[in-house]
TORVOGU-941544 format. One record per atom (N, C-alpha, C, O): x, y, z. Coordinates in steps of 0.001 Angstrom, whole numbers, plus 500000, padded with zeros to 6 digits. Each point is the difference from the previous one (the first is absolute). Example, Ala and Ser with C-alpha at 12.3 -4.5 7.8 and 13.67 -1.06 7.14 Angstrom:
513190494310507800;499110501190500000;500900501200500000;501036499981500665;498614501069498615;500820501190500060;499230501090500730;500509501108500169;
//
This chain:
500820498798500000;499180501202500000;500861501262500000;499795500924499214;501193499074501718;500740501468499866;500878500085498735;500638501053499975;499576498139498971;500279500118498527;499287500607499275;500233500792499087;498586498697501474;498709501346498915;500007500963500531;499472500934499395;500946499266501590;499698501764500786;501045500656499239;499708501161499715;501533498407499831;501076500309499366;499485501688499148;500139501187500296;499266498088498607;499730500984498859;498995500752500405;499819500883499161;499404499200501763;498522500839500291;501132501086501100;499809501216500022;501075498277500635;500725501128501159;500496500769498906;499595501161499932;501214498422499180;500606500862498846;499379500596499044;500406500870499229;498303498479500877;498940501125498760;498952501385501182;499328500961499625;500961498546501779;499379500761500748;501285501307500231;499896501167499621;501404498145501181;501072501240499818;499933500810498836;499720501196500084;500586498075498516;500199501028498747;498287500724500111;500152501085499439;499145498873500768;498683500691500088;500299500443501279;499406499231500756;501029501364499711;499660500459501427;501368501349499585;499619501155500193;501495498716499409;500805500619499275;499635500917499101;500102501205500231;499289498152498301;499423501039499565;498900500740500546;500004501185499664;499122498481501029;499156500931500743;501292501526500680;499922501160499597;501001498388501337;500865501028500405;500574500962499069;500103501225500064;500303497777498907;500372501473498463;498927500844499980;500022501216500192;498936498013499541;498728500930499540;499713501399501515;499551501144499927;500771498344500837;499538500539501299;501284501183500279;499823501123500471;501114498453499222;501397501125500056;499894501199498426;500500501125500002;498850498348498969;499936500711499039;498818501210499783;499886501036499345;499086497947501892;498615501057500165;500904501132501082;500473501016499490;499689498753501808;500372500734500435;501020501175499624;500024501192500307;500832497984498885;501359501506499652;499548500478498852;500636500999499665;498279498612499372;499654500519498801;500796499742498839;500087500815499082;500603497879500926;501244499881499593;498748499279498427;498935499475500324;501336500607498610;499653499687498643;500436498746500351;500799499914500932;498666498667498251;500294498659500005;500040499870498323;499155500368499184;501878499106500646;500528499636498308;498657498846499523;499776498860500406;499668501786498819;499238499117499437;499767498617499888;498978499400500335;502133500103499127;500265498494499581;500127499315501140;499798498787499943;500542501789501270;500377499584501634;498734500216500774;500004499845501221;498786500544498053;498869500421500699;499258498872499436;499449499325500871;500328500167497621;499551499201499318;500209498768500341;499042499246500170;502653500200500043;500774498799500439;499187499719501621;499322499026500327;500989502046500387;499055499419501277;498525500186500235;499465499603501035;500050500847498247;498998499537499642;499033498788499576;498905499636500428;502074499811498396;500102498674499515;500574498551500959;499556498854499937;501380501590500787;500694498937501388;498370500468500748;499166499117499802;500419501813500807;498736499791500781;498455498890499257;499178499233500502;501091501243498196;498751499227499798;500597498521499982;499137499129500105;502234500406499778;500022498377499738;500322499767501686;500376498899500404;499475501995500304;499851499683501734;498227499315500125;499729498891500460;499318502063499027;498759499763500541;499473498668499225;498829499662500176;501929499655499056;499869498951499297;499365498791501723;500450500198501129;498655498860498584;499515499657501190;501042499030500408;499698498823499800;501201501355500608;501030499278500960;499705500091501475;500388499093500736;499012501848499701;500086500150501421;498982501335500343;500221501012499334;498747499032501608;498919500725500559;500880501317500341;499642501120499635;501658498614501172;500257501092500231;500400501144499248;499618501162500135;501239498337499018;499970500733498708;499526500521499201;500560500831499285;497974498715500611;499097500687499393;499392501230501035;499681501054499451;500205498867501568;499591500749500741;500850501839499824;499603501156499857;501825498064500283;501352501175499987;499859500569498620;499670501180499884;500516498203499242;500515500634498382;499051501230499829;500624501060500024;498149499058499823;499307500929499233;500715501369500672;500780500808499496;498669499123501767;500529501426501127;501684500217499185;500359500904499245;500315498056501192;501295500502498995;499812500315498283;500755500806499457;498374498615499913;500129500604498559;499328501313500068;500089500753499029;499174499636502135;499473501357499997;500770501353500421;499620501170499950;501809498159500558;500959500832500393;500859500467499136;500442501148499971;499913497615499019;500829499879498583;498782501055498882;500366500880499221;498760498854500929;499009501200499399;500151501032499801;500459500351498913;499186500623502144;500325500678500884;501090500837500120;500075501091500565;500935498147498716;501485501123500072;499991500221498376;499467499390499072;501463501893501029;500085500706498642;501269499284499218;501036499583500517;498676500400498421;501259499536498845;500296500626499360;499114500755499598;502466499471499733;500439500706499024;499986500121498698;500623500913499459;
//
């Protein structure tokens, strides 16, 4: 069982990460490079893929953060 937790801890960290970009970029007003807004974007939606309840729960709130910030 803790072999499958493997990839859901690492799709929850890298989602929990980009949420903080998004959250450091809202706050300082800092522009987010397009293609780096798109890319995590795209890693969030193959998170909410149904692997795990919790994950689905987390991702959207984070793709709404990745939203949310401005791009160049």
């Amino acid at each position: 069982m803790t072999a499958e937790l493997v990839p859901l801890s690492r799709n929850l960290s890298q989602a929990a990460t980009i949420g903080l970009l998004a959250l450091d970029a809202l706050q300082n007003s800092t522009p987010v490079n397009a293609e780096t807004q798109k890319k995590q974007l795209s890693e969030l939606k193959e998170f909410e893929k149904p692997e795990a309840v919790l994950l689905n729960r987390i991702v959207p709130g984070v793709e709404v953060l990745v939203q949310a910030t401005r791009t160049q």
